[in-house]
Structures are given as C-alpha cells and as structure tokens.
C-alpha positions in Angstrom: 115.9 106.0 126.9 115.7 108.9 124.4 113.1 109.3 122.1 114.2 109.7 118.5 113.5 113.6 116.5 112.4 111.6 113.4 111.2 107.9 114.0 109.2 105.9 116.4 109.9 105.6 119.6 112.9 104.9 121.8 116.7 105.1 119.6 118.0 102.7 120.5 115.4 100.3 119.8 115.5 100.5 115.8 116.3 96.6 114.7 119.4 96.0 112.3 119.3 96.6 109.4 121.1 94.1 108.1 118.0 91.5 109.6 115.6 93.6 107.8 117.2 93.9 104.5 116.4 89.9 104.6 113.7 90.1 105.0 112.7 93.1 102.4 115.2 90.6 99.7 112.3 90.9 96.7 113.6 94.7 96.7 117.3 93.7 95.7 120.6 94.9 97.2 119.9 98.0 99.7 122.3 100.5 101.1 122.1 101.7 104.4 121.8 105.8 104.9 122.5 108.1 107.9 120.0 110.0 109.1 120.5 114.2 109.5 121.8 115.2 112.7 119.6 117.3 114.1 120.5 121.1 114.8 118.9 123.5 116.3 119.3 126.2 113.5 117.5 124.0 111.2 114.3 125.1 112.9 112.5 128.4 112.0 112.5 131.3 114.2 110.2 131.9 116.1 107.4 134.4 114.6 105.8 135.4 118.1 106.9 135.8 121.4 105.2 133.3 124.8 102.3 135.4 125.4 102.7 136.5 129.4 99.4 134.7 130.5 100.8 131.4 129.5 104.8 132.4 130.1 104.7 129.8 133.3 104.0 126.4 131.1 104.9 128.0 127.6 107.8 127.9 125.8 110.1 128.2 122.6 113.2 126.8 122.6 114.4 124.7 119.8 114.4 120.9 121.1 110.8 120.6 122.9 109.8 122.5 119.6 111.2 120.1 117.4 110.0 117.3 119.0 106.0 118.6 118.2 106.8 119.5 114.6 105.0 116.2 113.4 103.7 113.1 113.7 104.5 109.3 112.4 103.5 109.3 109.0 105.7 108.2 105.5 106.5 111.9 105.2 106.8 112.9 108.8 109.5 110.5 109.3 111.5 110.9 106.5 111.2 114.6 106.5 112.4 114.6 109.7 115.2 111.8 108.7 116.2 114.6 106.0 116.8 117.3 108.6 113.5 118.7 107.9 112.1 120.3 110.7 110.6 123.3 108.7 106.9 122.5 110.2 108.0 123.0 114.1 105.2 125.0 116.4 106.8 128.8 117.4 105.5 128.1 120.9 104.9 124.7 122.8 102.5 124.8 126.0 102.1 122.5 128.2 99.2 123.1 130.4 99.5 121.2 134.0 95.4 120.9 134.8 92.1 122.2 133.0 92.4 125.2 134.0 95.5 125.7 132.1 94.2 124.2 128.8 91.5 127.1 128.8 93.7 129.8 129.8 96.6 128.6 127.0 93.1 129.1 124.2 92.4 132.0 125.6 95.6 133.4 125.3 96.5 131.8 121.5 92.9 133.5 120.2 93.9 136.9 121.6 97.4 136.8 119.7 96.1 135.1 116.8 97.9 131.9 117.0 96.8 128.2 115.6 96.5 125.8 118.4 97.3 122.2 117.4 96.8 119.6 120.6 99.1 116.7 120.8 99.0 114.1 122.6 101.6 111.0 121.4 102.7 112.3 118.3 101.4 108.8 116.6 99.3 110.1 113.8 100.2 108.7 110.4 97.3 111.2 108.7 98.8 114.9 109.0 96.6 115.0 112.3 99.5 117.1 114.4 101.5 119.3 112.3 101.0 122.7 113.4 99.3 124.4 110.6 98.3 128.2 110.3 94.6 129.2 109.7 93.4 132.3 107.7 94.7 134.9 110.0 97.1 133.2 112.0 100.0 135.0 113.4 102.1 132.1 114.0 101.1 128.6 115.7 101.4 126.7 119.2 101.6 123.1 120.1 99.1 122.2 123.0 101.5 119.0 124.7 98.9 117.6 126.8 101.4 115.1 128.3 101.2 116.6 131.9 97.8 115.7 132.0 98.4 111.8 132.4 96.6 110.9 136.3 93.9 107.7 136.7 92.0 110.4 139.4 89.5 108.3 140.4 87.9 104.3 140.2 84.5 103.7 140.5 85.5 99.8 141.0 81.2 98.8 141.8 80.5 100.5 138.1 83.7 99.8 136.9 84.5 102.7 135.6 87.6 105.2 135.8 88.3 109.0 135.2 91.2 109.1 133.6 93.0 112.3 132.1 93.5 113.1 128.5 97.3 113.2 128.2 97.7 109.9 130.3 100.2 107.3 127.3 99.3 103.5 127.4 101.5 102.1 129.4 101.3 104.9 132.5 97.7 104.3 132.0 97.3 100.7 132.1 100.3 100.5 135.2 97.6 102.9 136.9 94.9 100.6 136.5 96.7 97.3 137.3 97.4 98.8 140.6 93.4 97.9 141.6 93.4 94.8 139.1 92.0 96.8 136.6 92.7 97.4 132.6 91.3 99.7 129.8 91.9 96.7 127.4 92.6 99.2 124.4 96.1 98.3 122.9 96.7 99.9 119.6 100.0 99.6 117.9 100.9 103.1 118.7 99.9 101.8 122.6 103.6 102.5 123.9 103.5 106.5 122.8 100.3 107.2 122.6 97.7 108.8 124.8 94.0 108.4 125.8 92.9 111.8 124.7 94.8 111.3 121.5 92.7 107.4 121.3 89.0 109.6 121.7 89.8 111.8 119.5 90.9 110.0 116.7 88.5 106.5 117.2 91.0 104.8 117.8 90.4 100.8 117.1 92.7 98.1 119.7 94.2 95.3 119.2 91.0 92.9 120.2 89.5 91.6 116.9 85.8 91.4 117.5 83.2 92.8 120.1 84.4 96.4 121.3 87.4 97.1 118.8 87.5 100.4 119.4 87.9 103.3 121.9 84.4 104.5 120.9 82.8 101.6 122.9 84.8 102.1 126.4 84.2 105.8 126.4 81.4 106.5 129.6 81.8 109.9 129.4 84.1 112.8 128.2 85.1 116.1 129.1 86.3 118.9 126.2 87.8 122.8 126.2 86.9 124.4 123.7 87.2 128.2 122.8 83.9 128.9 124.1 83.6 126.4 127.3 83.5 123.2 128.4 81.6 120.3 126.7 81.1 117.5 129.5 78.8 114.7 128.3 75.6 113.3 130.8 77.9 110.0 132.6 75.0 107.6 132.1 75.9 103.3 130.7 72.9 104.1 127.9 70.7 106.9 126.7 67.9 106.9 124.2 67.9 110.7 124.4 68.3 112.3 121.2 71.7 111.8 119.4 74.8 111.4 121.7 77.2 114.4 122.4 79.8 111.7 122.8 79.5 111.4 118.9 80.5 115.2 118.6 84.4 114.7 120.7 84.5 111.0 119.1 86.8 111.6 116.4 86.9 115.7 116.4 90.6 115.6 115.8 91.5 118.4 118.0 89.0 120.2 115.8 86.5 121.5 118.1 88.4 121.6 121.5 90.9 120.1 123.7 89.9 116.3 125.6 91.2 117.1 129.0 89.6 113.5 130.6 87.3 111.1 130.7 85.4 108.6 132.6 86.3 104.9 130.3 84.4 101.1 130.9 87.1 99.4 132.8 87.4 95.4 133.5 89.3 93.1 135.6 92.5 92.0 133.8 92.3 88.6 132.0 93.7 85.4 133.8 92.4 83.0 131.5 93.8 82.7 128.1 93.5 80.6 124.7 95.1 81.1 121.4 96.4 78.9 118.1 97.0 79.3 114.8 95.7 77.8 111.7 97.2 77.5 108.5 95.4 77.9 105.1 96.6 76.1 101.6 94.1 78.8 100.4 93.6 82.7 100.9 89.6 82.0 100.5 89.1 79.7 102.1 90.7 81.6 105.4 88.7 84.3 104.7 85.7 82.2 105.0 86.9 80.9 108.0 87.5 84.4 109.3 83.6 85.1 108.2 82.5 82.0 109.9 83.8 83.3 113.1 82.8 86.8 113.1 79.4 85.6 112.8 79.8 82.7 115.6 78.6 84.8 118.4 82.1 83.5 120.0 84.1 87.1 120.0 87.8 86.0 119.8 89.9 88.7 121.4 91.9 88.1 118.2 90.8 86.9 114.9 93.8 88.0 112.6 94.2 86.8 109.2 97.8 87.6 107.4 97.5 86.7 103.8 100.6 84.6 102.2 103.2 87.8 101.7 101.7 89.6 104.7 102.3 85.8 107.1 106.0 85.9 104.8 107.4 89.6 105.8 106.7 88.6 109.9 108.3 85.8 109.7 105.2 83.9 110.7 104.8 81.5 108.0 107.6 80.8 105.1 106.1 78.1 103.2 103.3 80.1 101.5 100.7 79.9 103.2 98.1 82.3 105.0 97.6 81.7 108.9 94.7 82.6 111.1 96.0 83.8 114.9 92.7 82.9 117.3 93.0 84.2 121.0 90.6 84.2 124.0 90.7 85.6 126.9 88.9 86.2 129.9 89.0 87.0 133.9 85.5 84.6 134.7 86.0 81.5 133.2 88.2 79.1 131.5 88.2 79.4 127.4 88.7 75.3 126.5 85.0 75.4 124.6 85.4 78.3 122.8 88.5 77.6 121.5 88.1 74.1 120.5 84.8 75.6 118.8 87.1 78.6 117.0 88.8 75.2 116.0 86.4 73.3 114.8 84.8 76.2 112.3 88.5 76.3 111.3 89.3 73.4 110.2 85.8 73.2 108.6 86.9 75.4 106.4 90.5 73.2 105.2 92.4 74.7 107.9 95.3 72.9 109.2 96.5 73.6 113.2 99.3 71.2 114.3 99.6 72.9 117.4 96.4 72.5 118.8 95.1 75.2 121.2 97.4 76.6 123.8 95.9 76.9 127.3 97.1 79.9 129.8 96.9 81.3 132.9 99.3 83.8 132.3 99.7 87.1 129.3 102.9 85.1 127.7 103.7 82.0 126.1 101.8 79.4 123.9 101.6 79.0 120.3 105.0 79.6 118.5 103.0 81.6 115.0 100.9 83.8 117.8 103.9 85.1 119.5 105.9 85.5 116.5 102.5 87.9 115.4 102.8 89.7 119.0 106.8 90.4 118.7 106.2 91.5 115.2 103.2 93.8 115.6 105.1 95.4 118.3 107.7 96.0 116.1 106.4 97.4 113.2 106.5 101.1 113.6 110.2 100.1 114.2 110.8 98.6 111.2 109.2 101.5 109.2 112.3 103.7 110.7 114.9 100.7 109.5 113.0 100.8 105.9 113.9 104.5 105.6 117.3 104.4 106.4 117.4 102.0 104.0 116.1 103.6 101.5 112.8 101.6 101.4 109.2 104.0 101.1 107.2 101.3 103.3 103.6 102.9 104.6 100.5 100.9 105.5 96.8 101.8 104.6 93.3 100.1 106.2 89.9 99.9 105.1 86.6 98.1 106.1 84.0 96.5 103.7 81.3 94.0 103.6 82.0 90.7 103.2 80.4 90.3 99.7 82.7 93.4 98.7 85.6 91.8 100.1 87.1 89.2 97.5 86.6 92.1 94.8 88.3 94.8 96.9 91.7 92.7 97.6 91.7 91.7 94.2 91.4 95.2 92.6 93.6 97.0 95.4 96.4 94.6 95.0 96.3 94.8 91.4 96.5 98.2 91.5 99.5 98.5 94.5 101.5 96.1 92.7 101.1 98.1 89.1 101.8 101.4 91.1 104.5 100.2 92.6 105.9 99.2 88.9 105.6 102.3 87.6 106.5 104.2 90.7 109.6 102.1 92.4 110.5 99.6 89.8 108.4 96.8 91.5 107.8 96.3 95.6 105.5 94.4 97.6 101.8 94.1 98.7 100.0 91.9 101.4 97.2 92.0 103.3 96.0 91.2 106.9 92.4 91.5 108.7 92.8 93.7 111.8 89.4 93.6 112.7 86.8 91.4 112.0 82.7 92.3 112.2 79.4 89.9 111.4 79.0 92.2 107.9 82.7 92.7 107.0 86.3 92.5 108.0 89.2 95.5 108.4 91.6 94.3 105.9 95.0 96.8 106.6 97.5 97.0 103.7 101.3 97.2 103.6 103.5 98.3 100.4 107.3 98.6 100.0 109.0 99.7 97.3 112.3 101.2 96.4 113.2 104.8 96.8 114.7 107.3 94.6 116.9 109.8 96.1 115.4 113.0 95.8 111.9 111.5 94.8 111.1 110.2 98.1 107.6 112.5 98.8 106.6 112.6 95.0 106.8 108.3 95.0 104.7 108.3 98.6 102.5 110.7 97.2 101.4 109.1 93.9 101.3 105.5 96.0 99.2 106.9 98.5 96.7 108.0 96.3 96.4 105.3 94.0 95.5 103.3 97.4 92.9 105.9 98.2 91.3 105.9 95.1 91.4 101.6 94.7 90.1 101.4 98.3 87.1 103.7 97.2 86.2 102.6 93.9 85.9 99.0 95.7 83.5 100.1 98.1 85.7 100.4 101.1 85.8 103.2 103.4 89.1 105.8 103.7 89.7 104.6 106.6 89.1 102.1 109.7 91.1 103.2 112.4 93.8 105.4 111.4 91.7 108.4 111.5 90.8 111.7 108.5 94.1 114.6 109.5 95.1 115.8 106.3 95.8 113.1 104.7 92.5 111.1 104.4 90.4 114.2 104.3 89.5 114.2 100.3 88.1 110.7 100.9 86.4 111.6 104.2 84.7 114.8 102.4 83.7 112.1 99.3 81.9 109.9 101.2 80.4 111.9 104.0 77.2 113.3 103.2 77.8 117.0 102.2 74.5 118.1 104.6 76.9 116.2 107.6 79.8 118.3 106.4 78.0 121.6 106.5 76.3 120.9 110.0 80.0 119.8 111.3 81.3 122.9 109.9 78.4 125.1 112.2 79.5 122.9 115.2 83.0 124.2 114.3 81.6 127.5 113.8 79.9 127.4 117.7 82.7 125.9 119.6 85.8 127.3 117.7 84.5 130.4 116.1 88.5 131.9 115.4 89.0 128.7 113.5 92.3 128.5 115.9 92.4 124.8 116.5 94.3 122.6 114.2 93.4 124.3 110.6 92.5 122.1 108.0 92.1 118.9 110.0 88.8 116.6 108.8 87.7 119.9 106.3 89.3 122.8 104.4 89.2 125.9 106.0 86.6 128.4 104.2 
C-alpha cells in the first residue's frame, strides 16, 4: 500500500470525511479540500552532487527525496498538503550496515554537507527536517531503514540486539517468531523505528511501570563523526553516570544509533481490562492517583476527560471514563483487576461491565476497544482534519499531582481563549497518557477552524500559547514527544544552563563540524 508525500501513513487508509466532520460538529459546516498533487519540479535542485565514496547507497532523485523532506508535525503535513516540499534533503543515503553509516559521515563532513538521520519520519517537533549548519554546502538525509534485522536473542537473559532502522511492526513480527515482544507501542508504532524510539525517549502505550523506551534499553551502539560510542551491556551499574543517558534522547545530535541490545519478555497471554465511568472529572483523577500509587502497575491506566471521552466516540453522555488493562504471560490478572475495581469505584466510579477476562490480545470491554481503534487512528484523522480545513495538533506534559488540578484548569482556559481569538472558537480536552506515583502525563488535543492562507501563523500563535500555559503551570515541555525544533525554547528554559553548556562540549567532542541535524535540542553558535 503506498505511503502518502504529506500525511500519515498508508493512502488509502485516511477515514471519510464525511464521519469525521461529525464528529468535529462544534466547528460548524466544513468543506472538504484537495490536497496538491505532488510534482517533481516542485522540489529544489539539487545544490551538490552524490559524493563518489557514498555513490553505491546515495542518491538524488526527486521522489525518495521528497519523501525525507519532513516529518508529522501540524506544519509538516499541511506544508506538504500545500505542495510544499521546499525543505527536501539534496542527497538521501541509505547505508546497508555500520560500516556504511561511518563512511556516509565521513564523506558528508569532507563536502560540507548537514546530515539529518531518519528513521520513521514520525516526529511532530521539527526533529527531521534537513536543516543547513553554519557552513553547510547543502544537506543529506541518513534513511536508516535498511538497517531493520533482530541479529541475535539472548532468550536465558532475555535480551535482543536489534538494529536501529528496524519499524515496529518488522520488529515485534521478529521477535514473536521466539515468543518474544519489546512491549513498546507508541502511536507512531506502525512507521516508526527503534533507533528513532532511543533517540527521541520515546514513551509506549503501557500506562505505569516502564513507560518508556529508556527502561528497555540494555545497551546501545552510536556513529558519530569521531567513532563509535558502544555502552558497557551490564542489567545495572553504580559506576559513575550512565553513557546510556548521553544517546538517550540525542536527537540525531551527536551521532547515528545503528543498534542495540533491548530487555525483551515473553508475550502476554493473560489479559484484564474495563472501564469506569466518572459523573466527575476529579474525582477520576483521584481514582487515577489512587492507582498509580497502588503498587498494582496497570498496563493501561488512561483517563479521557468529558470532550476528550466525546471526540472518540467512547462516551457521549458526558462523562469521563477510566480504561484499566492488565496483562501478563505468568499468571492470571482476576485480583488485580477486581482491586483496580474496587479503588475505582471507591472513588464514585461506575463500571457496568465489570472486568473482562482474556486469554487472547482482542476482545472484551466495548469503551476499551473503542479507545484501542481510536488511538490507532488518530494520526489518521489529523490528515482528514486538514483536508478539511481543521488546524488540529496535540501537545503533552507531565506534573505532580498537587500541580495537576491547577495546570488543566489554567491550560484549558487559555486553549479555549486562544482558540477564540485565533479560529473563531474550537475545542480542548484532555487525557492522562501516563500515569506515575508523583504525577500523571496529561496530553492535550485542540481543533479549531482554519483560515485560508493563515494556516502556519494560527498553528504558530496556538502552539505557543500551549507552551507558555504548560510552563507557567509547572509542567514540563514535553513528556514523550521529544525537544527538535519545536520544543527547544522550552527545553533551553528549564534545563539548567551549566547542563546546556556541558551538552554543547559533548557536541563539540563527538560532532566537532556541527554536521548532524543543525539546530536540533540547541541553537547553533
């Protein structure tokens, strides 16, 4: 199935539009536009020539080009919607082994070209435009999708060395061969990568425990401009502060993630999930708190405020609704379910349903798999938003649980006052993605109407009033959607400026040309 030049994911799977105009109906009446054709003279030419060194997995012709140009976010897409495809690489490698991802930097520092790796293409934060660096003669895109093997499985340790470029689905088809999973599904799981998951911190779908990529990582292996990086493989170290910090969440910044050994687990054949319904928006969060600090680790502990529970389709009659999930490849999960319940409904939550008992990964509770289909879904309906005319983007934070009723008070007010002045009026809700004993990852969604022409300025002025009402409130830039060049003012404000200055040597040792991905995390000097 093709992969669309401007949106998510496969073509032909964009929903109708008429079923999403429904459900968008607090907007008014919307009219459907056509996205730009692409053609291959919209792209620049190219300012270099494919260096020989690299002339066997290098190359510059117009479609592989424009399909590296950018990534997934507001102004990605609906540049790219427009015909836009101003921002494509001059030259796109694609190295097939190690080897070749030295000898591509190599060959990029000696013609003075910016080197931007890319794995999925899923970042919503400027992470993956190709960008030029003081001196840059023009700039290459590193495709790392030929590096995509499971190379070995360490099944006694449980661990497996799998390859950078390697997208979700290859990977966890890989694994399931020996029984195995990774158990990291991030909405982007369907076209993203591993490497692309390390390097950005990526945080999974499970709600509690080890939510992100950080805390499956054994060991991981990076190219940089001046040699490799490859971190001690040991399950714990008290040994000074961890190298794996340094390639967690570089951003392409330092070097290239070629592989890495990850914590993997036997897949799950025991399974429990239900959903609870809340009269009250506080008194789910307090049911949220209450099991985040139960010692009981759903799998999924997912909270959708009122709007948020409206928009999916999950609940209509205004209220919000918890989704609980267990799951587990040891035991069966009927006590800690019926416990998850219990704290629930302590807390004036309602769960006809009951819990839903499995032995297989589908079926159960109606409001859970509605959730599933919908988070699936959603970079999907982003694309049908834009065509009809509809600036929808999403934004996440984490805070403590004291700052929490504060922060969705003050960021609402402020989305729904912005999106006055901005759009003419819109929408804001709400859902916990995440949920930790000191604080919960609440992840915000706003729509609002477009004006021709005034597309990027409305985005723009949104997506900074959301910065600035998530930091005044005490919650951090971001949870899991990683710094680019989007988040970076609000990763420089609250990072210590000592951190930034020793980050900036690191960069300095590793990368000394300042050739890979310009401006992403800090300004160049």
């Amino acid at each position: 199935m093709p992969r669309s030049l401007w949106g998510w994911g496969n073509v032909e799977s964009l929903p109708p539009l008429a079923s999403v105009a429904k459900r968008a109906t607090m907007l008014g009446e919307l009219d459907a536009l056509t996205p730009t054709p692409f053609e291959p003279s919209s792209l620049p030419k190219p300012r270099v020539e494919v260096p020989k060194a690299v002339a066997s997995f290098a190359t510059s012709e117009a479609l592989p080009r424009a399909a590296l140009a950018r990534g997934m976010s507001y102004p990605d897409r609906f540049r790219g919607f427009s015909g836009d495809f101003s921002s494509a690489p001059d030259l796109v490698l694609t190295p097939r082994d190690a080897s070749e991802v030295t000898r591509a930097l190599e060959a990029c520092e000696a013609a003075g070209l910016a080197v931007t790796p890319f794995g999925g293409g899923s970042s919503v934060v400027g992470g993956v435009e190709p960008r030029l660096g003081p001196g840059h003669r023009g700039a290459a895109s590193l495709d790392l999708s030929a590096l995509s093997k499971v190379r070995e499985v360490d099944d006694v340790s449980r661990l497996a060395l799998i390859e950078a470029g390697a997208f979700g689905p290859a990977l966890e088809a890989q694994l399931a061969a020996r029984g195995l999973t990774l158990r990291c599904f991030p909405q982007s799981f369907e076209f993203s990568t591993l490497g692309g998951w390390i390097a950005t911190r990526a945080g999974g779908h499970f709600a509690t425990l080890h939510t992100r990529i950080d805390d499956l990582v054994h060991s991981v292996r990076l190219v940089s401009p001046r040699g490799v990086l490859e971190t001690p493989r040991f399950p714990s170290s008290g040994a000074g502060p961890d190298p794996k910090r340094l390639v967690l969440g570089s951003e392409g910044t330092l070097g290239v993630i070629t592989e890495a050994w990850m914590r993997v687990q036997p897949r799950p054949t025991h399974r429990a999930q239900a959903s609870v319904n809340f009269e009250r928006f506080d008194d789910a969060v307090a049911a949220a708190r209450a099991l985040a600090q139960s010692g009981l680790y759903p799998s999924n502990c997912r909270l959708l405020d009122p709007i948020e529970a409206l928009l999916h389709g999950v609940a209509l009659d205004g209220t919000a609704v918890l989704l609980l999930a267990f799951e587990s490849s040891d035991h069966g999960l009927s006590a800690w379910i019926d416990r998850a319940l219990e704290l629930a409904r302590s807390h004036r939550g309602r769960s006809e349903g009951g819990a839903q008992l499995r032995e297989t990964a589908r079926g159960g509770d109606a409001q859970a798999e509605d959730w599933r289909k919908a988070f699936l879904e959603g970079p999907y309906l982003q694309d049908a938003l834009i065509c009809l005319g509809v600036i929808a983007d999403t934004f996440e934070t984490a805070c403590t649980w004291t700052a929490f009723p504060q922060l969705y008070a003050s960021v609402n007010d402020a989305m729904t006052q912005a999106l006055s002045r901005v759009c003419g009026g819109g929408a804001v809700s709400c859902r916990f993605t995440h949920v930790y004993p000191d604080g919960p990852a609440p992840y915000f969604t706003f729509i609002g109407k477009a004006r021709a022409g005034a597309e990027l300025t409305q985005w723009a002025e949104l997506k900074q009033c959301a910065s600035n009402a998530l930091q005044a409130a005490g919650g951090t830039i971001t949870h899991h959607h990683a710094v680019g060049r989007v988040h970076r003012d609000g990763y420089l404000r609250e990072s210590p400026p000592a951190f930034i200055e020793a980050l900036r040597a690191v960069k300095s040792q590793l990368d000394p040309s300042g050739l890979l991905n310009p401006g992403v995390l800090f300004p160049e000097r």
